[in-house]
C-alpha positions in Angstrom: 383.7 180.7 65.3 383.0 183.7 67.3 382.5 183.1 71.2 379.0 184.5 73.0 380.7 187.4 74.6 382.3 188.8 72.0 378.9 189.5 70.0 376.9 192.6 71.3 374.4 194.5 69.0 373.4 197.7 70.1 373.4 199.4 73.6 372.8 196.8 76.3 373.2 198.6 79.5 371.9 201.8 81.5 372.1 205.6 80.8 374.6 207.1 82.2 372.7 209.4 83.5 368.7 209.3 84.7 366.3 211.7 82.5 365.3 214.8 83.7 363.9 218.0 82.6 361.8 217.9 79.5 361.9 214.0 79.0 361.6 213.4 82.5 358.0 215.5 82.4 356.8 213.6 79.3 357.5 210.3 81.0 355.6 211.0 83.6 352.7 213.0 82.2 352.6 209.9 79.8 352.5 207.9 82.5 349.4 209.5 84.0 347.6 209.8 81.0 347.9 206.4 80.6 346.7 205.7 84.4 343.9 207.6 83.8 342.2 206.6 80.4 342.2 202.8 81.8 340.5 204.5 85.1 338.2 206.0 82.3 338.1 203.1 80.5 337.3 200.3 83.4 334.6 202.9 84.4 332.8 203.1 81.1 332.8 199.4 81.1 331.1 198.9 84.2 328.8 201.6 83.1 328.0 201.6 79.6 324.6 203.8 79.7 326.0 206.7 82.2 329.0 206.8 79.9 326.9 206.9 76.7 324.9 209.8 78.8 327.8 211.6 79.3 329.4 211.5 76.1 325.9 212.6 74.4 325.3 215.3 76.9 329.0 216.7 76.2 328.1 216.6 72.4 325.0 218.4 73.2 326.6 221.2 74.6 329.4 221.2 72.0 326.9 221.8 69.2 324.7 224.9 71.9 328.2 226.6 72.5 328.8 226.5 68.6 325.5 227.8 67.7 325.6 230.5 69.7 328.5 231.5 68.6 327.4 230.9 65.3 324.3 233.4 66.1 326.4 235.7 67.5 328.8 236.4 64.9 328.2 240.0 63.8 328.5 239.7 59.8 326.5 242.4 58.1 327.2 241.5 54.8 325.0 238.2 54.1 325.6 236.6 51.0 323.9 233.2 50.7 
């Protein structure tokens, strides 16, 4: 029979060496994000009908913006 110690599967330990650069930046930026949408989160909870106000009011001026850029496309050639 094998003994404890001698079975290892996979890596067990540290890195070598700490992440940096590109990694480094996604960890933390992932780590904000994450901060933040349970901020946003616990704050819609406490506040259901401002958060339902905002998110309407955004859609609101999602659909003006796209309209008028809808009106002011410049197509002289209307086929339908």
């Amino acid at each position: 029979m094998v003994g404890d110690n001698e079975l290892s599967a996979g890596f067990t330990g540290t890195p070598a060496e700490p992440t940096t650069g590109a990694r480094y930046a996604a960890k933390t930026i992932a780590g904000a994000v994450r901060r933040e949408t349970s901020a946003v989160a616990a704050g819609a909870a406490g506040h259901p009908h401002t958060a339902t106000g905002v998110l309407v009011g955004i859609a609101a001026l999602g659909i003006c913006v796209g309209y008028v850029f809808g009106r002011q496309s410049n197509d002289a050639h209307r086929y339908w």
